[in-house]
Structure formats: C-alpha cells, structure tokens
C-alpha positions in Angstrom: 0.0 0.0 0.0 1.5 3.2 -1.0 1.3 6.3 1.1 -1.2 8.2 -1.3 -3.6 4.9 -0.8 -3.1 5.3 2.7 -3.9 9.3 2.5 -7.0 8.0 0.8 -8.3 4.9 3.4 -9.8 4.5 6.9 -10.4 2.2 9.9 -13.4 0.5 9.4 -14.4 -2.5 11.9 -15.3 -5.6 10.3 -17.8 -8.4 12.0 -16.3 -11.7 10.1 -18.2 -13.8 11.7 -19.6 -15.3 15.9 -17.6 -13.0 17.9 -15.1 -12.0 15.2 -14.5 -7.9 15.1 -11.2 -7.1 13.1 -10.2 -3.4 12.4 -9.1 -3.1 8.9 -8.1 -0.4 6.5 -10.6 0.2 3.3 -10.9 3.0 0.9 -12.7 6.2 2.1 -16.4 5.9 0.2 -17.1 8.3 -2.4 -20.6 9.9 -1.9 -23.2 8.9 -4.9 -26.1 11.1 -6.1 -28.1 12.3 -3.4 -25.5 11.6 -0.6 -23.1 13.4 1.5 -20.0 12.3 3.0 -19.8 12.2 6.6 -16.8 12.0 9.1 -17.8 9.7 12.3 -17.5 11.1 15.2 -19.7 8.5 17.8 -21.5 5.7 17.7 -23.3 3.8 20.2 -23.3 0.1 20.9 -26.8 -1.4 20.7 -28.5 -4.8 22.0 -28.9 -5.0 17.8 -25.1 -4.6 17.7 -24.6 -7.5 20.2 -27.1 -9.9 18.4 -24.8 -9.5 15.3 -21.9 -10.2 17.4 -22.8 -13.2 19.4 -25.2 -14.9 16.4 -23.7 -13.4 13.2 -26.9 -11.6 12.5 -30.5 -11.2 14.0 -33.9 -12.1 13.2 -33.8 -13.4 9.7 -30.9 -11.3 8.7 -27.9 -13.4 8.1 -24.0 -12.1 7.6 -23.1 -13.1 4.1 -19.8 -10.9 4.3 -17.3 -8.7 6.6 -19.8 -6.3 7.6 -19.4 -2.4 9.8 -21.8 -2.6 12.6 -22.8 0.9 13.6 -26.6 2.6 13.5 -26.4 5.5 16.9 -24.2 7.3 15.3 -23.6 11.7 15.0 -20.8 13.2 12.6 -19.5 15.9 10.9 -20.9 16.7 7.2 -18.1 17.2 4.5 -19.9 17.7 2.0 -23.4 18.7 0.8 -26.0 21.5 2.5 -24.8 21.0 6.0 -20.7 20.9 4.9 -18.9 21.7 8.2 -21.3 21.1 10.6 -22.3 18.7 13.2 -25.3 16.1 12.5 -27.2 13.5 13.8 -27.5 10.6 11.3 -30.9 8.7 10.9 -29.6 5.3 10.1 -32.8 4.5 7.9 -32.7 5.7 4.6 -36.4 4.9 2.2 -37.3 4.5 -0.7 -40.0 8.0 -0.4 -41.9 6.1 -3.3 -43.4 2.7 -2.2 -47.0 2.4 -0.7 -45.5 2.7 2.9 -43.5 5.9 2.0 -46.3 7.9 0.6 -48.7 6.7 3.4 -46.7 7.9 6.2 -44.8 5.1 7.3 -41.1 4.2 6.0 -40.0 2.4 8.2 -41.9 -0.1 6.9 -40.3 0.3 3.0 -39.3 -3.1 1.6 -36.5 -1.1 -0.2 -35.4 0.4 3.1 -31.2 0.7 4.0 -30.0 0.5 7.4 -26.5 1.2 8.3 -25.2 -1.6 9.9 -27.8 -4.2 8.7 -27.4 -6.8 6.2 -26.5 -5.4 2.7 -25.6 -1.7 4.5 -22.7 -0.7 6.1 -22.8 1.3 9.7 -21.1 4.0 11.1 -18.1 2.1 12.8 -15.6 3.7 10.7 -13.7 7.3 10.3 -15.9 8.3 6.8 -19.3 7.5 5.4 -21.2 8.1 2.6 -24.9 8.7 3.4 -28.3 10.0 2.2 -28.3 13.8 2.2 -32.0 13.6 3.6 -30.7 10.9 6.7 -29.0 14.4 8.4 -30.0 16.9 11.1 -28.2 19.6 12.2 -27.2 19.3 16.1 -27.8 23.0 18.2 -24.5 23.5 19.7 -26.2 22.1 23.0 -25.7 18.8 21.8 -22.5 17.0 21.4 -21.5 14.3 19.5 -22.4 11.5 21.8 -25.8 13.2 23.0 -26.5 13.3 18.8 -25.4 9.4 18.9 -28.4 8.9 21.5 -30.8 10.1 19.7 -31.8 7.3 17.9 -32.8 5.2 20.8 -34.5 8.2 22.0 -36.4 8.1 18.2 -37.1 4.2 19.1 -38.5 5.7 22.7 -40.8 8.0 20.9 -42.0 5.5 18.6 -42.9 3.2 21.1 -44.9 6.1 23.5 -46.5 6.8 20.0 -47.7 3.4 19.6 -49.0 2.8 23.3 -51.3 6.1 23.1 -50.1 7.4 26.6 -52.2 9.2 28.0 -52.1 11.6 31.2 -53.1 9.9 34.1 -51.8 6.6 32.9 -50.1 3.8 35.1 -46.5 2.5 33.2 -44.7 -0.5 33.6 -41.1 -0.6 31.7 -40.1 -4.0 31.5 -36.2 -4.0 31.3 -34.2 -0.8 31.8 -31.7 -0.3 29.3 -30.9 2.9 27.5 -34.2 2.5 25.2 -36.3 1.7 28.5 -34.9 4.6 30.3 -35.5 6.9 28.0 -38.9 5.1 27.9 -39.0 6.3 31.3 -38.5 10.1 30.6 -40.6 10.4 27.8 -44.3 8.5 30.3 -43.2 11.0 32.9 -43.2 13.9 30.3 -46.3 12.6 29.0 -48.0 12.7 32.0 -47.9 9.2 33.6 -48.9 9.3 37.4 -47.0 6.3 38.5 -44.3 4.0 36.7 -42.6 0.8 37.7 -39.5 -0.8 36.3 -37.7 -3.8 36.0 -35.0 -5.3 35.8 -31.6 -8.3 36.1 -29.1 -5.5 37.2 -29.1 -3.2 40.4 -27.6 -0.2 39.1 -30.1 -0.2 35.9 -32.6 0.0 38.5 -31.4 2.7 40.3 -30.6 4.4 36.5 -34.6 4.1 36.4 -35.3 5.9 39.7 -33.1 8.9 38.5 -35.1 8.7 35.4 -38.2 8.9 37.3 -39.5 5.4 37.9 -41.8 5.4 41.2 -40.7 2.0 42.1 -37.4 -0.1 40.7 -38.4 -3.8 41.3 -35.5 -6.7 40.6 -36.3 -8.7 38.2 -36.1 -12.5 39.6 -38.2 -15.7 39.1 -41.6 -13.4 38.4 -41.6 -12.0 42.0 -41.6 -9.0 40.4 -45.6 -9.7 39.1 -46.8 -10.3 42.5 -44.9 -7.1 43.4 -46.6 -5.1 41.0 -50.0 -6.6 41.7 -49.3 -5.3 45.1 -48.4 -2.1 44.6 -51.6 -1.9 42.2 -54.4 -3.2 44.3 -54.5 -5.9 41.7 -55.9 -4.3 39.0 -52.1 -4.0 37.3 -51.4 -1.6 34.8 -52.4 0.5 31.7 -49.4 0.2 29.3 -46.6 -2.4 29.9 -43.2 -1.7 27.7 -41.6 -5.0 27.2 -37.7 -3.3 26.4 -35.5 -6.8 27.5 -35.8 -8.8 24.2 -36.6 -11.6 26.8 -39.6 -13.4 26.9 -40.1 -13.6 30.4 -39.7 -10.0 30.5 -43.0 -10.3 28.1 -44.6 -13.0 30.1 -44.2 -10.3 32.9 -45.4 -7.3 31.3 -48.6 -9.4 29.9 -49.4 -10.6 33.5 -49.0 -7.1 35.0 -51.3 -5.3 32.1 -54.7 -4.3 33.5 -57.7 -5.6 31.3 -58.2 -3.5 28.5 -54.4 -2.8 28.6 -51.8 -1.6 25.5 -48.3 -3.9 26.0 -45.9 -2.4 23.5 -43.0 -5.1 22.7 -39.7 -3.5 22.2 -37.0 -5.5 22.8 -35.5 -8.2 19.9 -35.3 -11.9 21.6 -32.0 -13.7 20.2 -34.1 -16.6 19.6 -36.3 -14.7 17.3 -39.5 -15.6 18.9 -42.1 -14.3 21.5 -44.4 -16.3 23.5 -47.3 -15.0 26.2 -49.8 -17.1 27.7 -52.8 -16.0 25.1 -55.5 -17.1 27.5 -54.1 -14.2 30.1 -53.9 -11.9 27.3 -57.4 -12.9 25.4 -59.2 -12.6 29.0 -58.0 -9.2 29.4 -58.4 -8.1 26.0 -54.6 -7.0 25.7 -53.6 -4.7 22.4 -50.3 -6.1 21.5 -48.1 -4.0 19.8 -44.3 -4.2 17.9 -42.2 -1.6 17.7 -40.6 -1.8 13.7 -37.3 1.0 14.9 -39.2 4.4 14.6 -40.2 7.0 12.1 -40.2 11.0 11.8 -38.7 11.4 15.7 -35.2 12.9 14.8 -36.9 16.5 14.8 -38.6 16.2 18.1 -35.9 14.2 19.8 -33.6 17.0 19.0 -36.4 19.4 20.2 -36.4 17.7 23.8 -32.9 17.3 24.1 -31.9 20.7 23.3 -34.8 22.0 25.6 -33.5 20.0 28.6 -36.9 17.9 28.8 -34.8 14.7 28.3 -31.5 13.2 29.6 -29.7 11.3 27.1 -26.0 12.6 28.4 -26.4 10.8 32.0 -26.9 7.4 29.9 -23.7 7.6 28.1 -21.4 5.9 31.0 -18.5 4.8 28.4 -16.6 6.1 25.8 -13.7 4.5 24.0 -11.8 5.2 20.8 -12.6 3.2 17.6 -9.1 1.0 18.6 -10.2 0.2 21.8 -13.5 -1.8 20.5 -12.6 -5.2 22.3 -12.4 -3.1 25.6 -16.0 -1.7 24.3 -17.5 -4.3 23.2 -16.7 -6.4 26.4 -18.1 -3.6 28.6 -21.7 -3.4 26.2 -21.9 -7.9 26.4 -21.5 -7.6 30.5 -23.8 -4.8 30.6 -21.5 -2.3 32.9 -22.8 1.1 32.7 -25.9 2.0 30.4 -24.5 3.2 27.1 -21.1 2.4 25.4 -19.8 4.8 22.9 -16.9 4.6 20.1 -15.8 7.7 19.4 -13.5 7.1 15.5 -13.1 10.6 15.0 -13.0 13.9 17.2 -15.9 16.9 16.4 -13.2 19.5 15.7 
C-alpha cells in the first residue's frame, strides 16, 4: 500500500463472523447522487449490535460478508448543505416512493437501508457516505455522543407513539436499558402518574429511579408480578413496555397489564421468537403492539434534548476510541454502565 492509498483509506471494523471484530483499513467511500460524506464522530453500541456479534446476525438477517456494525451514530458533514457542521444521522434511509413511504410510514419500506444491517454498512468507521436527507443539524447544546443517543431516543418516541399514553396513565417498563430509560422520561413527560420498572441488574434499577421510575423492582423468578399486583391493588397496569428482548420480560409485562391494557414489545429476543400465555392476554383483552425501529422522531428528539426535557448525556457511562472496540465491546456484552460509545473521530 503506497502512502497516497493510505492518505486516501480509513479504519473500518469488520464483523467476520460469531464473535469476530477485526479493524481493517478500506478506501474512504465516495458519496453517490443524493449523498453526503460524513466523518464519524460516535456511535453507540446497541443490544442490535450484540445480536450480530454473538449470532452473526439477527432475526432473519444473516452475515453473508465482513460487515461495519454501527446505527447510533452523530458526525460531521463534509460535503453537501450541511458541509462543516455537526449532525445526527438517521440510520434508515427509504425509498419516499413505495406504498408505505407515501402513506406515512417508512419504516416499513421493503426497499429500506439501514446502516449496519445486512446489505448496508454502519457508522463504525472514520468516513461515510450517506443520504443527504438521513441528516440533522445538532444545536451547539448537543455533542457528538448526545446526537449518537438520539436514535434510541427516536425508538423511545415510537414506542410512547404506539401505546397512546395518555395523562393519568399507570407504566410499567419492563427491562431498563438505554431505550427503556429513555422510555422512562418520555411517560413522565407525557404525563404518567406512576411507573414501575424492572430489571436483572441493580444499578439499571437505580438508573430508572433517576429517570423517574416510582418503584425499581428486581427482576427474579416473576416475583416481580406479584410485586406489582401489590403495589396496584391488583388491577395491574395501563401500558406495559416490554424493552429486555426476553420473553419472560413479556410473560411479565402481559401478566402485569390491567384488562383493556396496550403492552408495547420493544425489545428483539436472540431466539427470534415471542411467546405469552394467550389465555391471560385474550381474557383481558390485551392490544399487543411491535415496535418496527421508529419514524419522523429525529426533529422532536432534538427538540427535547436541546430543551433539557430529556437526559440522554447521563446514559452515556463509556466512551472508547474506535481502537479500543474489544475493551468496548466487552463492557456493552456484561452490561456495565448503560450506554457504550466509540468515538472514530474527534468533532473539531
């Protein structure tokens, strides 16, 4: 490799296969029509990332080749409209022309890309090439890893749009992650009068009381139903978010739903598949709902964040350079802290 092909390349960080991450050198893209070139500057580690890790792909989605992992992500625009500045990055880019598109919904296009999914590179890398129309400019407010969070915090939104919170409301968030503690903010904001949360870990429970949880309940052999029955008078709750991607984190959130209740499934299982008892949910008359990533939530996202209505910097409780991804990813598997960031690149 000569040194002018070295002026021209970047890192990039490969998934090769189950547990395989190598940092390699590849060219630096070349925007195509429509796109800008952007120069990473964070990127959050998400559960999605860790699926790819551990299985070599989620859901249905299978790694076929080296692939970049990488859809949180907030960088510096090189080129287009917004050259020079610093912008969040929707990681889902439509078609705008398919049935879904024009009726509202693209995040259900069938000719949809998503960085750091299947056929689409991600954001774990120094450059990237991405739609013009993917970018939002960050108030100087928000920094690099605050514009990395909001893509959970779109993921939040879309799953408070889908429950149909409304004031007065009783919550239960079923797993408290980054996603479910954001969850958190956004029911308080919206006016819930009492939410519960759950989880495995002791200091993601006490991440949910800062968030504004009413009560933090451990997570252990379904004590934590006959908990919330308690604390309920037995008449359980009016929207259950199921944000663990573990189906007795759905088994719990179904038993805890009140009759006539919304349960909003968040979280991805690694075995991709979900189970409830459907005589528990038929009796009460349960609307279950699935949360397909999010749609039109970067503008309002950036809205509460820049207004101070929502805490995404408290969640970030790790930040590593791009070399340091073992160190990273190792920290994001044992679930330390809340949110992992890789920072490849420096805002200045």
């Amino acid at each position: 490799m000569t040194s002018e092909d070295i002026d021209r390349s970047m890192w990039a960080l490969e998934l090769r296969g189950v547990g395989s991450l190598s940092l390699v050198r590849r060219p630096v893209p070349a925007p195509a029509s429509g796109e800008d070139l952007l120069r990473i500057t964070a990127v959050g580690i998400c559960g999605s990332d860790l699926h790819w890790l551990d299985e070599a792909g989620i859901g249905d989605a299978r790694l076929t080749r080296p692939l970049v992992l990488g859809h949180e992500f907030a960088a510096v625009a090189e080129s287009g409209a917004f050259k020079g500045r610093r912008v969040a990055v929707d990681p889902a880019a439509p078609c705008g022309r398919c049935e879904f598109c024009l009726r509202g919904d693209p995040n259900f296009c069938s000719q949809l890309h998503f960085a750091g999914h299947d056929r689409d590179d991600g954001a774990l890398r120094e450059w990237m090439a991405w739609s013009s129309e993917c970018l939002y400019p960050l108030p100087e407010s928000i920094d690099a890893a605050d514009g990395a969070m909001l893509e959970p915090l779109g993921v939040a939104l879309h799953s408070i749009d889908l429950a149909h919170l409304k004031t007065g409301m009783s919550v239960g968030v079923f797993g408290a992650g980054p996603i479910g503690l954001l969850i958190i903010q956004l029911a308080r904001l919206s006016g819930a009068s009492w939410i519960v949360a759950t989880d495995l870990l002791s200091h993601r429970l006490d991440a949910a009381r800062a968030c504004g949880a009413n009560e933090a309940i451990l997570a252990h052999g379904g004590d934590e139903v006959e908990q919330v029955k308690k604390l309920t008078g037995g008449r359980g709750l009016d929207v259950c978010f199921e944000v663990a991607g573990d189906n007795d984190a759905v088994d719990s959130a179904i038993a805890c739903a009140s009759s006539g209740a919304r349960v909003v499934l968040v979280g991805i299982p690694s075995d991709d598949r979900v189970s409830f008892s459907a005589s528990v949910a038929r009796r009460k008359g349960l609307t279950v709902k699935l949360v397909r990533r999010m749609k039109h939530t970067y503008a309002r996202a950036t809205d509460l964040v820049a207004r101070g209505l929502v805490d995404v910097r408290s969640l970030v409780t790790h930040r590593y350079p791009l070399e340091q991804f073992e160190k990273a990813f190792a920290v994001a598997s044992r679930r330390d802290g809340i949110k992992v960031i890789l920072e490849p690149g420096s805002e200045s």
